[in-house]
C-alpha positions in Angstrom: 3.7 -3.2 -25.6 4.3 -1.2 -22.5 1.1 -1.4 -19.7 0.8 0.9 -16.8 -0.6 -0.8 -13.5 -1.7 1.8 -11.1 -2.6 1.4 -7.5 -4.8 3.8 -6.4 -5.5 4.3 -2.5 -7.1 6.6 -0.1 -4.4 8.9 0.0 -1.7 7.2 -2.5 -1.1 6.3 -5.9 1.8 4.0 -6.5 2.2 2.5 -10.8 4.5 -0.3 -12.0 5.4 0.2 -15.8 5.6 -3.1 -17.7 7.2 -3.9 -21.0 5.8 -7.0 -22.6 7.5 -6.8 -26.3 9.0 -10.3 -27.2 6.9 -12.3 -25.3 8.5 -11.6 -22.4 7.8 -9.6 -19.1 9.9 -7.0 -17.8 8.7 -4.0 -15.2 11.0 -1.0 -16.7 10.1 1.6 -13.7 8.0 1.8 -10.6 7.1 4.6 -8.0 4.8 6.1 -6.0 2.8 9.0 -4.0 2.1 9.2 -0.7 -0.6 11.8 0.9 -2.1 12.7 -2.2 -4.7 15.1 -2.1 -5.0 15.9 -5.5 -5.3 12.9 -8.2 -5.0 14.5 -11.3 -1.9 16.3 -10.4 -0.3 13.0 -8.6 -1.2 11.0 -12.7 0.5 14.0 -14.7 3.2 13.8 -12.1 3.9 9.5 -12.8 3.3 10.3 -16.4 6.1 13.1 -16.0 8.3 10.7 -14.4 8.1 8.0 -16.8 8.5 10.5 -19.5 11.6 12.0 -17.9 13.1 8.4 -17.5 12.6 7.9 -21.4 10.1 5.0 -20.8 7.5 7.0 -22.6 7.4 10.0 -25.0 3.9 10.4 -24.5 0.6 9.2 -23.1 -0.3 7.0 -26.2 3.6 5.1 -26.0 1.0 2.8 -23.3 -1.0 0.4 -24.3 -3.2 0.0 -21.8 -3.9 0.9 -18.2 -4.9 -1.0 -15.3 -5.7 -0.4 -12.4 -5.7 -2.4 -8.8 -8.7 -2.3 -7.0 -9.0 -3.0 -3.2 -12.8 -3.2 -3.2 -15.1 -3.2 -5.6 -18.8 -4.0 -4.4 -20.4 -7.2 -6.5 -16.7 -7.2 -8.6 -14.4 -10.7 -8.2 -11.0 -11.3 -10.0 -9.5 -9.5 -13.1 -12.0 -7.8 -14.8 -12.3 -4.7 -17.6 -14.1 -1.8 -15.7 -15.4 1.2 -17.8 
């Protein structure tokens, strides 16, 4: 089961790709943007790079997303958000 973790700042997105197939933990590729002015292009851009590492063939290879949140008015601890 592979999870994305994605960090999203005011002007940076940096993602951490997980692996977590056999019970055990391993991060298989991490990177980053920095002075990112356009989001959507800076996503397809990690998704291109984990695709061009062979991590994933496409979007649905993930399981799930998450996402780390600095601040979150009235939100505490790990959480689902939709």
């Amino acid at each position: 089961m592979k999870v994305l973790i994605a960090n999203l700042g005011s002007t940076s997105l940096k993602w951490r790709l997980f692996d977590f197939s056999n019970g055990q933990e391993r991060m298989l590729h991490k990177g980053g943007f920095e002075r990112v002015e356009d989001y959507p292009k800076a996503i397809d851009g990690c998704l291109a790079q984990l695709k061009d590492a062979g991590h994933i063939r496409a979007e649905t290879d993930l399981a799930a997303v998450g996402f780390k949140t600095i601040m979150a008015r009235g939100v505490n601890g790990c959480v689902r958000l939709d």
